[in-house]
C-alpha positions in Angstrom: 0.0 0.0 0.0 1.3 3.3 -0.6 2.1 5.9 2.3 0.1 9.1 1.6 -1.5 9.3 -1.6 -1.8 6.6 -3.6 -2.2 8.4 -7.0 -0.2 7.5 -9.9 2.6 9.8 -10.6 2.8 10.9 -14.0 5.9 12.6 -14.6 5.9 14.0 -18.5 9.7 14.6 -18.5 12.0 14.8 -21.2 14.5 12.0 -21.0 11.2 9.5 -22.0 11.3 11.0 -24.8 14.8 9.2 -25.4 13.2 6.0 -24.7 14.5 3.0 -27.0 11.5 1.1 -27.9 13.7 -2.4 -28.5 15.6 -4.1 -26.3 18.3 -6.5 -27.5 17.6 -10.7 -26.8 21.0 -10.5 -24.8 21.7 -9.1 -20.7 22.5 -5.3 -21.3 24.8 -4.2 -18.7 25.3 -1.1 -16.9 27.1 0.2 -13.8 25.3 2.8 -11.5 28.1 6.1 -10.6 25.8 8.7 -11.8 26.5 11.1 -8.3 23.5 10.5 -7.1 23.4 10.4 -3.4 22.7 7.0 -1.3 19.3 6.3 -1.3 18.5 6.2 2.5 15.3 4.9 4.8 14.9 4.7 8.1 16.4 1.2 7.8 19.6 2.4 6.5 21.1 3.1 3.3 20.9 0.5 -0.1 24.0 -1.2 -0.8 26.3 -0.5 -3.8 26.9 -2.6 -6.3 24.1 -4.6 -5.7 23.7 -7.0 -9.2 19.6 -6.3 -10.2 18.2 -8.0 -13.1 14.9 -7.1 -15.1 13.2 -10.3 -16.6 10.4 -8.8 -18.4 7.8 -11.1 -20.0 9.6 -10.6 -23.2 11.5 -8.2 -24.8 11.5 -5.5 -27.6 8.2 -4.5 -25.9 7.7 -0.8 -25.7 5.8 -1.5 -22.3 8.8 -3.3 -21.0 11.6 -0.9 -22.6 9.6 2.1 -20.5 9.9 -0.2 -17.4 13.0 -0.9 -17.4 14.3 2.2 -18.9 12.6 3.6 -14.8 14.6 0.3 -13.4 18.0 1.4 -14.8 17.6 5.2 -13.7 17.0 3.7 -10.4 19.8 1.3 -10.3 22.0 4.0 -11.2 21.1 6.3 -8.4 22.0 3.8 -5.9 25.1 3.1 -7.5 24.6 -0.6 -8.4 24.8 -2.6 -11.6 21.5 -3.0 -14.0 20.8 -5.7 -16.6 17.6 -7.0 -18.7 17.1 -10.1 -19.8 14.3 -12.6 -21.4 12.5 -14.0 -24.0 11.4 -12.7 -27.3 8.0 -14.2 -27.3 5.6 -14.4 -23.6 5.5 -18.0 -23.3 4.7 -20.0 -19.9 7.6 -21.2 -19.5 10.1 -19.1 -21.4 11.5 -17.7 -18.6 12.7 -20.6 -16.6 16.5 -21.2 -18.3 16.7 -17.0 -17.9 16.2 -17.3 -13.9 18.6 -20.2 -14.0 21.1 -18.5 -16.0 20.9 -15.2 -13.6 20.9 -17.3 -10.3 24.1 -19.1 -11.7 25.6 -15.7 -12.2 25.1 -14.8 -8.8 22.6 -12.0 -9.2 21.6 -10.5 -6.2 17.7 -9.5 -7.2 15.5 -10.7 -10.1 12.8 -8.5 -10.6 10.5 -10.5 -12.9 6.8 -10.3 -14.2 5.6 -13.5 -15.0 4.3 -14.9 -17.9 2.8 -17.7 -15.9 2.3 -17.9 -11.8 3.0 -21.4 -11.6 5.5 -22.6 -14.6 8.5 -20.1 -13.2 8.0 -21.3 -9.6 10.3 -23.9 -9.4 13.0 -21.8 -10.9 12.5 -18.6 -8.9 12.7 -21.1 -5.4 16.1 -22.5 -6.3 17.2 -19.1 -7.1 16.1 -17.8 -3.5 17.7 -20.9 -2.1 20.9 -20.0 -4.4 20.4 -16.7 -1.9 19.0 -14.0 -5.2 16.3 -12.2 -3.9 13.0 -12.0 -6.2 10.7 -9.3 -6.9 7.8 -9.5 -9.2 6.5 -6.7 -11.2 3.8 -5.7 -13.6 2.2 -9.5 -13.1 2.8 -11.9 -10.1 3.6 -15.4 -9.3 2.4 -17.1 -6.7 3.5 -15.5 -3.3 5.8 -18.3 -1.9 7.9 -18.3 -5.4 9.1 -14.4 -4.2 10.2 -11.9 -1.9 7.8 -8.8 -2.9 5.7 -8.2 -5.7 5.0 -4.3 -6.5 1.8 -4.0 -8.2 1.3 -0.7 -10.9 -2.5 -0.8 -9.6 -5.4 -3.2 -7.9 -7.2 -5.8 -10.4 -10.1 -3.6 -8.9 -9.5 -0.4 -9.6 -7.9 -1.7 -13.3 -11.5 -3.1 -13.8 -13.6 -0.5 -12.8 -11.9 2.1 -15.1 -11.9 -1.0 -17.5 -15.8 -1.2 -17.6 -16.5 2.7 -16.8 -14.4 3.4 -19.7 -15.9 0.8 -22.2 -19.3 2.0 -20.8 -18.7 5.5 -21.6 -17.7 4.9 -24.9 -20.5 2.5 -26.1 -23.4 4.3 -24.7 -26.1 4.1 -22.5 -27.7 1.8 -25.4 -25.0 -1.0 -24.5 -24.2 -4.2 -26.8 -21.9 -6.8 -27.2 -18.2 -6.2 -25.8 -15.5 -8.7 -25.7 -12.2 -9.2 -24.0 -8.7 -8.9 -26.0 -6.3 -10.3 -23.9 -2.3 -11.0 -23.7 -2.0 -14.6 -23.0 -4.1 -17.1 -21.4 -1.7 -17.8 -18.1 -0.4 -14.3 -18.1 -1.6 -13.9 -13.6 -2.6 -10.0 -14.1 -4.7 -10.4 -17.1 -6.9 -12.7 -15.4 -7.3 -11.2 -12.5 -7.9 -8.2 -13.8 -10.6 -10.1 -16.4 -12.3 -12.0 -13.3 -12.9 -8.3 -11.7 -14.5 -7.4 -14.7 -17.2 -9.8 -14.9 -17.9 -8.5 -11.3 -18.1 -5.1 -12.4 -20.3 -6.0 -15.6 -22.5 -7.8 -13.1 -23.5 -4.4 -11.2 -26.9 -3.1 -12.1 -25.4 0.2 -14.2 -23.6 -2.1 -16.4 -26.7 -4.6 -17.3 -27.1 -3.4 -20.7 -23.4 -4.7 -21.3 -22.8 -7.9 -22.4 -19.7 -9.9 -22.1 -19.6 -12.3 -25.3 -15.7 -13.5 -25.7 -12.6 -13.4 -24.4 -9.9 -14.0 -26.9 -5.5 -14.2 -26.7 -3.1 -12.5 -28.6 -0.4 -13.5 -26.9 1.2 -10.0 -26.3 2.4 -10.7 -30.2 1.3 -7.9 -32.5 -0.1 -9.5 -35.6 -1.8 -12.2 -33.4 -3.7 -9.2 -31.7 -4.3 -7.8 -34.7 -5.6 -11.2 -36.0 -8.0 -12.2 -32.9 -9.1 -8.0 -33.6 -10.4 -8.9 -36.9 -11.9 -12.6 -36.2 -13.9 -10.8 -33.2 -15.7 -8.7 -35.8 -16.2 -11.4 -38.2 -17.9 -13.2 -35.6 -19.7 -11.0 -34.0 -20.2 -8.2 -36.6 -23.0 -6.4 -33.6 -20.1 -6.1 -31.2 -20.5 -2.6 -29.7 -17.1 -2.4 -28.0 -13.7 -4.0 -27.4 -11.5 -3.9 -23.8 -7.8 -5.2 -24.1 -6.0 -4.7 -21.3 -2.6 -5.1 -23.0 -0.3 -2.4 -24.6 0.6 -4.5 -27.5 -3.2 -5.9 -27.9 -4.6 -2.4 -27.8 -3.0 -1.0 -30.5 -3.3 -4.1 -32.5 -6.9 -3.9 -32.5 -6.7 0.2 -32.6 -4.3 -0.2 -35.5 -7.3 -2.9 -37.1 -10.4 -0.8 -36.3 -8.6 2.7 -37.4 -8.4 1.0 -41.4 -12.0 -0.8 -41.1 -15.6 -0.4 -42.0 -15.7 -0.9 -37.8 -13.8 2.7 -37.1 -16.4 4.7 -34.9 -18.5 2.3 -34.7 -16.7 0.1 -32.6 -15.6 1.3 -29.3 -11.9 0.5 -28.0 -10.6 1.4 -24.8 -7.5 -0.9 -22.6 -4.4 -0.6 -21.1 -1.9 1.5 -23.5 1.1 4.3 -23.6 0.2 7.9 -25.3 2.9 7.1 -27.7 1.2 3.7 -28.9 -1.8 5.1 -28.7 -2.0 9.3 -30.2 -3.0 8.4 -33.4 -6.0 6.1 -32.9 -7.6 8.9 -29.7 -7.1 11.5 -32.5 -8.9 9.7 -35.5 -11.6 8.5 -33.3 -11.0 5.1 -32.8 -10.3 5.1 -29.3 -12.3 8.3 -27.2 -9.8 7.1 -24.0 -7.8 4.0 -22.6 -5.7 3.6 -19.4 -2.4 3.3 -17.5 0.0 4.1 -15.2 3.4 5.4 -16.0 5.4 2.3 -16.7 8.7 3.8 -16.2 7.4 5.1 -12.9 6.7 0.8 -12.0 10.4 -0.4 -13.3 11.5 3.0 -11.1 9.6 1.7 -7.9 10.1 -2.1 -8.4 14.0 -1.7 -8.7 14.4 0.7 -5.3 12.1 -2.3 -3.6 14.8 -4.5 -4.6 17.8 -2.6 -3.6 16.1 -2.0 -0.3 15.4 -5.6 0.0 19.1 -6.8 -1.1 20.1 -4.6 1.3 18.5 -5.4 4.6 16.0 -2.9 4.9 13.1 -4.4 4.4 11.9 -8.3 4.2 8.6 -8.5 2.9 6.5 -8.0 5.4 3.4 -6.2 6.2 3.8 -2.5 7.7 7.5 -2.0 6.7 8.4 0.8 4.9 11.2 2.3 2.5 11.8 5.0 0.5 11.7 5.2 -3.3 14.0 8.2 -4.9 11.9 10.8 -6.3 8.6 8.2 -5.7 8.8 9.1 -2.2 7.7 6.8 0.9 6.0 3.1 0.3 4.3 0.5 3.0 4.6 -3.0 2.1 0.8 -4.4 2.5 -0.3 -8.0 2.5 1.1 -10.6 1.0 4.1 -8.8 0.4 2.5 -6.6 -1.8 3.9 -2.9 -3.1 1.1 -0.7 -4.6 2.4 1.9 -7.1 -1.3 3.8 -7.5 -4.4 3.8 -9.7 -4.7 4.1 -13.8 -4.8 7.3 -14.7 -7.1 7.3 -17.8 -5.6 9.5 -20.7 -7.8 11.1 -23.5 -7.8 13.7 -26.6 -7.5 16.7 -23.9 -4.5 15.3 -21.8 -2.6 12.7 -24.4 -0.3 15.1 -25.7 1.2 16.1 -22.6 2.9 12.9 -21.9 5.6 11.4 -24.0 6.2 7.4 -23.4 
């Protein structure tokens, strides 16, 4: 939970702007030294040197790039070394010979976000065991595979802006919506889905109907593909939810050239850059998120702090985040970054990631 206010912190600032959307298959190293001062809680100071490696769910993901673009700023201010690492495509299991490979190299903190809660298990345990500390991000495993998870938002309040959003857009006529999704283990996505159906089953939402649920896999054309085979079978749909960067624009990029553009709604989870064009053409009147490089930020001070001592994992403590300020950890080890902040043709232009 998150001391004080828990709104998201947008920060629109020039070096995103820099931010390479690819990321190389291979570890990209780089040392911390940048003269930024210790980072200090009332547990003491973060170690240097500490060894922190991203494992996104895959990489040359512009979500993932932003996140661990915040991770290595982060690194660097405490002065310890940064990497990134993983697969090119979000498999279940594709991370498991990355984990090994990082625990064998001594790391001393994976910060992962799971493709699957149960297939990386095994791997992250003998890692902890190996003595690397593990921290998920962005999506979780289950609890006893890791150390701390830090979460960008609830699955509640992602579903509520989910279904407010989609209801705002479609009308108060309502229709047919369906679900594009990333992939069918990924632990956020179907949390986040499963809160859905409880919001669509409030009274406000009744004219909504939830007809499909599809996977894209977090793999562009896929999206794109399961976009288009949504319409062909259900050419009445009123309105389509993906709560996944790369499925959102998929579909925005597959409604924008249709006969379906404005007549479809679209709303999800996406990044201004991914997603300017499509909120000014029409196809999208306003999506969600939180600042990603603002999670990678928060995720790698959690574990410096917990590399270093200062915290364990447990309920009540507290540590302090560079410019993020103060966090508490919750329960189950749980770090909450803030709520989605929902971005439209009025505000898009003043952020830049």
């Amino acid at each position: 939970m998150r001391a004080g206010t828990t709104r998201v912190r947008l920060v629109a600032v020039a070096a995103l702007a820099a931010v390479a959307f690819s990321t190389a298959a291979c570890t990209d190293d780089s040392s911390g030294g940048n003269g930024a001062s210790p980072a200090v809680s009332g547990n003491g100071t973060i170690k240097p040197g500490l060894k922190i490696a991203f494992l996104p769910k895959q990489v040359n993901n512009p979500y993932f790039t932003t996140a661990g673009n915040g991770g290595k700023t982060a690194v660097g201010e405490f002065k310890g070394t940064y990497s990134e690492t993983g697969p090119s495509e979000a498999s279940a299991s594709s991370q498991v010979s990355y984990i090994n490979t990082l625990s064998q190299q001594k790391t001393d903190v994976i910060v992962v976000s799971a493709n699957d809660k149960d297939a990386i298990c095994g791997a992250l345990n003998e890692a902890r065991q190996a003595g690397t500390k593990v921290v998920t991000y962005d999506s979780d495993t289950k609890p006893d595979c890791r150390d701390l998870f830090v979460n960008q938002a609830t699955a509640e309040g992602i579903a509520k802006s989910q279904i407010k959003l989609i209801s705002d857009a479609v009308g108060p006529d309502g229709g047919k919506i369906a679900i594009l999704s990333a992939t069918a283990n990924a632990t956020n996505q179907n949390a986040w889905i499963e809160m859905m159906k409880t919001e669509l089953a409030k009274p406000e939402y009744s004219k909504l109907q939830l007809v499909a649920t599809v996977y894209g896999d977090d793999d562009d054309q896929k999206s794109f593909t399961e976009a288009q085979g949504l319409l062909a079978k259900y050419p009445d749909l009123k309105g389509i939810i993906s709560p996944t960067t790369v499925g959102v624009a998929a579909a925005g990029r597959y409604l924008s050239g249709s006969a379906y553009k404005g007549k479809v709604a679209l709303t999800g989870l996406g990044t201004p850059n991914q997603m300017r064009a499509f909120v000014k053409d029409g196809t999208c009147k306003a999506f969600a998120l939180w600042n990603p490089a603002d999670l990678g930020y928060l995720a790698a001070y959690a574990a410096g702090a917990l590399a270093s001592g200062m915290i364990s994992g447990k309920e009540g403590e507290k540590f302090t985040a560079g410019k993020l300020g103060e966090f508490t950890v919750g329960k189950n080890g749980e770090v909450l970054l803030g709520e989605p902040f929902t971005f439209n043709a009025s505000n898009i232009d003043q952020f830049n990631f």
